[in-house]
N, C-alpha and C positions, 0 to 999 in steps of 0.2 A: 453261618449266616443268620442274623437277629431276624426277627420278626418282622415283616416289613409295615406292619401297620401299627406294631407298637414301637415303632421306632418315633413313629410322629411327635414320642410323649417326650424322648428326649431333651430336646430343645425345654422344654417345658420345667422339666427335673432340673434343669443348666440353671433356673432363673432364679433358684431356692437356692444355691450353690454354686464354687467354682474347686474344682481338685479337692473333695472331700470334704471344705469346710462351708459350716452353715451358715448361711446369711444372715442380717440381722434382722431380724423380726421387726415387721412396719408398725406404725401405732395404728389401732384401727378400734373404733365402740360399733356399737351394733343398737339400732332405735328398737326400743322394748314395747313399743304402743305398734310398731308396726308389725314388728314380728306378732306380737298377742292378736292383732287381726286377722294376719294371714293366716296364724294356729285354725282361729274360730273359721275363717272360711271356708280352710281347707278341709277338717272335721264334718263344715253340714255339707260341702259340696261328695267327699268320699259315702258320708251316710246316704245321702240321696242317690249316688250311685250304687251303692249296695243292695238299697230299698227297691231300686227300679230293677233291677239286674232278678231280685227274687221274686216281687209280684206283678213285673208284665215283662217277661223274657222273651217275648216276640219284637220289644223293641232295641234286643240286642241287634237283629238286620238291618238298621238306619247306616248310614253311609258315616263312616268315620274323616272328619275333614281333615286328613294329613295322609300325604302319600305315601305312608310308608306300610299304612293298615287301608290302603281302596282296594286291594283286592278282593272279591267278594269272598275269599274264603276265609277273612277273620269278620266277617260279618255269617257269613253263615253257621257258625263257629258257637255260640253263648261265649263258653268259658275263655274262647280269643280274644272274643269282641269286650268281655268285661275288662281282662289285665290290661287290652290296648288302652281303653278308655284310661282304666286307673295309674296306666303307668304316662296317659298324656296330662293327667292330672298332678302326679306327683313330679311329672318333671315342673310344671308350672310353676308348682308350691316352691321345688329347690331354685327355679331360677328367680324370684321373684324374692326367696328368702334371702339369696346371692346382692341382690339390690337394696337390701335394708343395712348393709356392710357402712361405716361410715370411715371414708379413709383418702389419702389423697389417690386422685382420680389414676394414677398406674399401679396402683395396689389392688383399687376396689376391679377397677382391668383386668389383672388378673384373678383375682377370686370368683369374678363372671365368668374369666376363662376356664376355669380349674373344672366350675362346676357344670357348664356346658358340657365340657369334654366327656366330663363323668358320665351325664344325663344323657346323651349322646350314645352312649358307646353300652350304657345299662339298657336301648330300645330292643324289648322281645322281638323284635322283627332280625336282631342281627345272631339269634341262637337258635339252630333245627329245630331243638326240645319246645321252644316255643312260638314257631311259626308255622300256621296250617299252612299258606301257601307251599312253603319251601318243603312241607311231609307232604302235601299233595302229588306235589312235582316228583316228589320220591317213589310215591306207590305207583303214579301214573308210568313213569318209567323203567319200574322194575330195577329200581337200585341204581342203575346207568347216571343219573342225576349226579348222585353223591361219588361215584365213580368218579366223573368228570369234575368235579368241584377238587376233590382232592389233586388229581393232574393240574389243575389247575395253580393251585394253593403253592404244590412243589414247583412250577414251572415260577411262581414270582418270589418265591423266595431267594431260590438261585439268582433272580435279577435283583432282590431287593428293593420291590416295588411292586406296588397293587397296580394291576394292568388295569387301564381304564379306557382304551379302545383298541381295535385290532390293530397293532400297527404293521400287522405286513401287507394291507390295504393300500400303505402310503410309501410315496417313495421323492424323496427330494430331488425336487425338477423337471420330475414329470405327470404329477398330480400334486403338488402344493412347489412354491417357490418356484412357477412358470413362466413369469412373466419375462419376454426376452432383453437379452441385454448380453454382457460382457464385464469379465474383470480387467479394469484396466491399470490398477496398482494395487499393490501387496507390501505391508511390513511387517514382522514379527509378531507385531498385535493384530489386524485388520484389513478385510484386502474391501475395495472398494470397488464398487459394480456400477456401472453406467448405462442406462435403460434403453432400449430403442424406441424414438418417437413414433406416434400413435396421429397426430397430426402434421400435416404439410409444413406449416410454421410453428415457431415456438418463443415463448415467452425468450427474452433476450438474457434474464439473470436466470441463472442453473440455479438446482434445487437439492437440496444435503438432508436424507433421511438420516438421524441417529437413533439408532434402534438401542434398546436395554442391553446390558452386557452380561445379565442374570439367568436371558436367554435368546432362545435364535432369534435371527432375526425374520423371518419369512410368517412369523403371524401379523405381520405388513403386509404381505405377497401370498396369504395362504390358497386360493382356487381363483379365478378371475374376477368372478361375478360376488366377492370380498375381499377384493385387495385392494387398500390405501394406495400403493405404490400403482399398481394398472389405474384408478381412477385420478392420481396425480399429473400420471402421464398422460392419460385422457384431454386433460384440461388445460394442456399445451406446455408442459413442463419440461425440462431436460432434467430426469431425475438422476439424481447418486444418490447410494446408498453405504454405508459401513455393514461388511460382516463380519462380526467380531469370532476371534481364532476360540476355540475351545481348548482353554490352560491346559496344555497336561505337563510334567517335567520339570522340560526348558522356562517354561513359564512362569514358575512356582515363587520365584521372588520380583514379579514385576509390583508395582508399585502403584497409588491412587497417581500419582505425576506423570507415570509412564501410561497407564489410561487417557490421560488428559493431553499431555503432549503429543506422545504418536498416534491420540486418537483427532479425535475432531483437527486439532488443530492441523496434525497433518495432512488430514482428509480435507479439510478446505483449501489449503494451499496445494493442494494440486490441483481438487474442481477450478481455483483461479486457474493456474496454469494453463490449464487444458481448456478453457474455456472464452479463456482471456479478458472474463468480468475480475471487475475488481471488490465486486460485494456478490453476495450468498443471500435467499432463501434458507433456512435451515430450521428442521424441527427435531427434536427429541422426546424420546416416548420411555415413559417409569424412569428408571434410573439413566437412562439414556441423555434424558430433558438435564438431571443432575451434574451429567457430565461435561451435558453443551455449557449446561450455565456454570460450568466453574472454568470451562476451556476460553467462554467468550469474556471471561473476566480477565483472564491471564491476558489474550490479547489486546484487551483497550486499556489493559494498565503499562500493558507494551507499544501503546501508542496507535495500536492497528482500529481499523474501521472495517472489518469481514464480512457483517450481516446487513442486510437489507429489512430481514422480519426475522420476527422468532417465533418459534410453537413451540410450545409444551403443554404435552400431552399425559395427565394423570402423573407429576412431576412432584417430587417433593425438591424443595428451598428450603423451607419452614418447618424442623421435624419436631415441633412441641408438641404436636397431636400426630403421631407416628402409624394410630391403627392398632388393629390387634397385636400388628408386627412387633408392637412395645413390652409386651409381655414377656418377651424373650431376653430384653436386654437389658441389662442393667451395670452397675463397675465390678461385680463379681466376672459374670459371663464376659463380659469386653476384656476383664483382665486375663481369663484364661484364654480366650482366643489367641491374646496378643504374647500370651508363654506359646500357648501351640503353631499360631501359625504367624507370628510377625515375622521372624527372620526371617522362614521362607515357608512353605508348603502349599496343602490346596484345601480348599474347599470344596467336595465334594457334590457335584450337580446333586445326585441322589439325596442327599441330605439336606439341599436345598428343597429340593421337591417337594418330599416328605413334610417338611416343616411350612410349606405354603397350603400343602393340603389338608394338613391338621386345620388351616384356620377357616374351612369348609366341611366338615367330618361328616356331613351326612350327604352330602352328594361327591365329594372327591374320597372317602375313605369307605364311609360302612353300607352306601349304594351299592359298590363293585365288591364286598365283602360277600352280603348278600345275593346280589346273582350271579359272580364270580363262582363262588367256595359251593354255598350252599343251595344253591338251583343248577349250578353247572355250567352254566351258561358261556357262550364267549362274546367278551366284550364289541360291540355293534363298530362300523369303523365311523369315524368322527373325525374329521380332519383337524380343527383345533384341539380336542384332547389328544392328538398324536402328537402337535406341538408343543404342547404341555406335558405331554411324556419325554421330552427331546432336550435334557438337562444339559447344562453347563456349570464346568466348574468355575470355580473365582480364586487367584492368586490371591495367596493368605494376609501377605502383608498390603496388598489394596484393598480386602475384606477387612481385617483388621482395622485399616486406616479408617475405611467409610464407617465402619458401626462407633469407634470410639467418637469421631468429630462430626460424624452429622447425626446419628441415631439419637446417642448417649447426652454429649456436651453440646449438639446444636448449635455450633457454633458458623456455618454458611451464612445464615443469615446476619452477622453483627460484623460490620464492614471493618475488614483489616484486623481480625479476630486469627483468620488461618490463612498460610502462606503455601502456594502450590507453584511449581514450576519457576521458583524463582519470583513470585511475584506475591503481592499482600491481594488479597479477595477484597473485592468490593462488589456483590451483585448492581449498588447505586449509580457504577460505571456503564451498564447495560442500558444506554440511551438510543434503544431503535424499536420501532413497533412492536407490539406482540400481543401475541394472542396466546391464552390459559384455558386449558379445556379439564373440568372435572369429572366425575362422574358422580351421581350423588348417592349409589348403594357401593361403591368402591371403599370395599375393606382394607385395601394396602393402603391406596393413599385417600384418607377421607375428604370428602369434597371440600370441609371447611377447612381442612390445612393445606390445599391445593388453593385455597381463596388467599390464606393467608402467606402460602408462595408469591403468588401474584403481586400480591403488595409490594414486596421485594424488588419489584423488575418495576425501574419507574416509568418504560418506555419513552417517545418520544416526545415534545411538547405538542405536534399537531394530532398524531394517534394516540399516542399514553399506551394503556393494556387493555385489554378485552378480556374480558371474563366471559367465559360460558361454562351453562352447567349439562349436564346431561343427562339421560334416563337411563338405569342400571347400572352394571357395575365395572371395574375394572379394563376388560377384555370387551365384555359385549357392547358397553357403553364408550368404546374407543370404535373397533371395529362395528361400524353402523354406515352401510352403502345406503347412499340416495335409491337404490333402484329396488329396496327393498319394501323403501315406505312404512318402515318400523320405528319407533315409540317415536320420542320427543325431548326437546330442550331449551333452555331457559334463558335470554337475553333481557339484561337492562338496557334501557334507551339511553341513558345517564352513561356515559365511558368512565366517571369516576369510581373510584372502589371505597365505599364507604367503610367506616374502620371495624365494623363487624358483618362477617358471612349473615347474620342474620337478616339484618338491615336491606343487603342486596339481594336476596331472596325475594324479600317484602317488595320489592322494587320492580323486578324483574317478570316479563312475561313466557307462559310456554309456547313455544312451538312447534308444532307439527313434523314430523319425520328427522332427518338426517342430521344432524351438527356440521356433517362435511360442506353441503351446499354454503352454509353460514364462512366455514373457514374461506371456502375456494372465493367468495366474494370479498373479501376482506382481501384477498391475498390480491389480487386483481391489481390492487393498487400500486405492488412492487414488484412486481415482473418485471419493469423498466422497455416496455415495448416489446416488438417484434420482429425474429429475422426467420430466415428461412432454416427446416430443420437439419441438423447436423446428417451426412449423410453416412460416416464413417465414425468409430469410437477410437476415445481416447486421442493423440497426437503424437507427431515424431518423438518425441521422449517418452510419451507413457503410452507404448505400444499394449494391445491385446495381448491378456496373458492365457486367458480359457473364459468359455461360455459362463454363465450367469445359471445355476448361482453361485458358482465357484466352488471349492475344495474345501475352502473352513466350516464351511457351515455343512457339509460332510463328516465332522468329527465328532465322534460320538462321547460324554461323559466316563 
């Protein structure tokens, strides 16, 4: 079993290379006025730390501003509190040297990457020898610490993965993925779950979650008091949801087509059935949002009218600005994928994992290294880190598919560029309301290439698109309950999308708490009225197959 935390570097190694041979080397100069500054600053700012460290060592005890050195024992420490200092000074100097790199922008990408990673992973807080808390914790426990660290260490290697909350704390569907309902249809990709209303009447058009296929889907539905899907249904919705199967096997050669056909698209055409609307509410989340929008293109070039609205939620369209996530790929690594896994095989959750957590290293890698290994500790329970422990694989050749023509060549967004399911893509076909929600610290998908998704989707002529942006990142700036009353988000009054993210920034106002309240008002408008709530799931042909959350989202990586 590899190392599970130097496996993160992987991916990394892949993007200099593909099956042994060496890539081509980027052109890249480096500015010599800037470097020569950062020399000379970095020089009097280390003397000045030295200077201070030898004649007034009493103010080695001031409080170190980075979490990784507040515990008061590298402050009560001199010779802690100095390497901390000097080692948060030299990381500055390397990442700031990393920035004088002059090269095109997924080069110099990487070189920021490279050397974060480095600087990251050289912090004395991550080696006993040099961390007082974690020798503290040692003497104060009489060895037992270190004891426990090591059980620890062997118990994640065997899983191949740094444990990062308790997860025997959590159990799917009966503290996360609770929210009630039923499966009311299943096919080899997908079973679809249909919610029990929460009020008397309900919106008259049904409502289509697409969750990410990258992973579960119940960080929608994780506890009540933050689930998307309980506050959807709240607000008089007949929600569906897709739980996508976790690949194993049988699955190994499904396809980006076979995604798209027996997903979404089959998942609407039963919500029609069973519903007997002839248009959808539907939203998509990460790659999920990817999926709707190439399922709803197949269908209006097939002549259908499915949607009433769209959401997409932290959605890449537009993958010219891809994120960190770009560092990884390149026509080396796309081409060895598509030796390894295009005929058929899998992509490993775990190694998906691993490679999402590398692009967090100090709180999803060398945090739990730290109070894992070296303090002993067991990781606290957390319900969305459990879900982020809760991998899925990806069938090779729809992996392969998506990194070569959306990551690599970018080609979704250039209408009639790539052909799915028998049809030519045109996002320009996508002529129904919608709403773009970004996040603006969101390292997968950056808010500006979420803006410049948006663009993409011309929406309708009386709605057009909606842009909103949001506060933090990813996960936390998607999942944001109104009843929380936490951070904020940003609306133009203008519904047009000016031709750069900049510009609509400039434009745009903040506001106060939740984004959801913002969507649920906007959506108001396409409910299409009111009937009374469903009292029974599913219908004579899509009979109840098992409670909510069903069996697939039971399968483990």
């Amino acid at each position: 079993m590899a190392n599970p935390w130097l496996s993160m570097w992987s991916g990394l190694a892949e993007t200099l290379g593909a099956a042994g041979q060496p890539a081509a080397l980027p052109q890249f100069n480096v500015d010599t006025r800037r470097v020569g500054d950062l020399q000379r600053h970095y020089v009097e700012q280390l003397s000045g730390l030295w200077r201070e460290f030898l004649e007034h060592p009493e103010k080695a005890g001031e409080p170190i501003k980075d979490n990784r050195f507040a515990d008061p024992a590298w402050q009560g420490n001199p010779l802690a509190s100095f390497y901390a200092r000097a080692y948060l000074l030299n990381a500055d100097f390397m990442n700031r040297l990393a920035d004088t790199v002059e090269t095109d922008r997924k080069t110099k990408r990487r070189v920021k990457f490279a050397v974060s990673q480095f600087v990251d992973a050289a912090s004395p807080s991550n080696y006993l020898a040099l961390n007082p808390k974690a020798q503290k914790t040692l003497i104060e426990s009489g060895g037992e610490s270190l004891k426990a660290g090591m059980s620890n260490l062997l118990k994640d290697l065997q899983k191949g993965k740094i444990s990062q909350t308790d997860e025997s704390a959590f159990e799917i569907g009966r503290n996360v993925a609770t929210s009630e309902g039923m499966v009311v249809y299943e096919n080899g990709l997908f079973q679809l779950i249909q919610y029990k209303p929460l009020t008397p009447k309900v919106h008259a058009r049904p409502f289509l979650f697409v969750p990410p296929s990258i992973n579960k889907f119940y960080i929608l539905d994780l506890q009540p008091e933050n689930s998307m899907v309980r506050y959807a249904v709240e607000q008089g919705n007949t929600v569906f949801l897709m739980s996508w199967k976790n690949p194993h096997e049988p699955e190994k050669h499904l396809t980006w087509d076979d995604y798209v056909e027996r997903g979404p698209i089959d998942a609407i055409r039963v919500v029609q059935e069973i519903t007997g609307a002839k248009q959808l509410n539907v939203l998509g989340f990460c790659v999920g949002g990817t999926i709707l929008a190439t399922a709803l293109a197949v269908m209006y070039a097939r002549g259908e009218d499915p949607a009433a609205s769209l959401t997409l939620m932290t959605s890449l369209l537009d993958f010219e600005d891809a994120g960190v996530l770009e560092v990884f790929i390149d026509e080396a690594h796309v081409r060895m994928r598509e030796r390894q896994l295009g005929k058929g095989g899998l992509m490993p959750g775990r190694d998906l994992a691993n490679t999402f957590s590398s692009l967090r290293p100090n709180d999803l890698v060398w945090n739990y290294v730290v109070s894992n290994y070296l303090e002993g500790r067991q990781p606290p329970a957390f319900d969305l880190l459990y879900w982020n422990s809760d991998g899925t694989n990806l069938p090779g050749p729809m992996y392969a598919w998506y990194l070569r023509n959306m990551y690599l060549e970018n080609k979704l967004r250039v209408p009639n560029a790539l052909a799915c399911c028998g049809q030519k893509l045109d996002l320009g076909r996508i002529k129904v309301p919608t709403y773009v929600f970004a996040a603006v610290e969101d390292h997968i998908v950056p808010w500006k290439a979420g803006y410049a998704s948006a663009r993409l989707i011309p929406g309708d002529k009386k709605h057009g698109t909606r842009f909103v942006l949001g506060a933090s990142g990813h996960i936390a700036g998607s999942i944001n309950p109104p009843s929380k009353n936490r951070r904020s988000y940003w609306l133009a009054k203008d519904r047009s999308l000016p031709a750069t993210a900049d510009v609509w920034l400039h434009n745009a106002t903040e506001m106060p708490g939740s984004w959801w309240t913002d969507w649920n008002d906007w959506l108001q408008q396409f409910t299409g009225g009111e009937k009374v709530a469903p009292k029974t799931y599913g219908s004579a042909k899509y009979k109840v197959i098992e409670p909510a959350p069903g069996s697939y989202v039971q399968e483990r990586a």
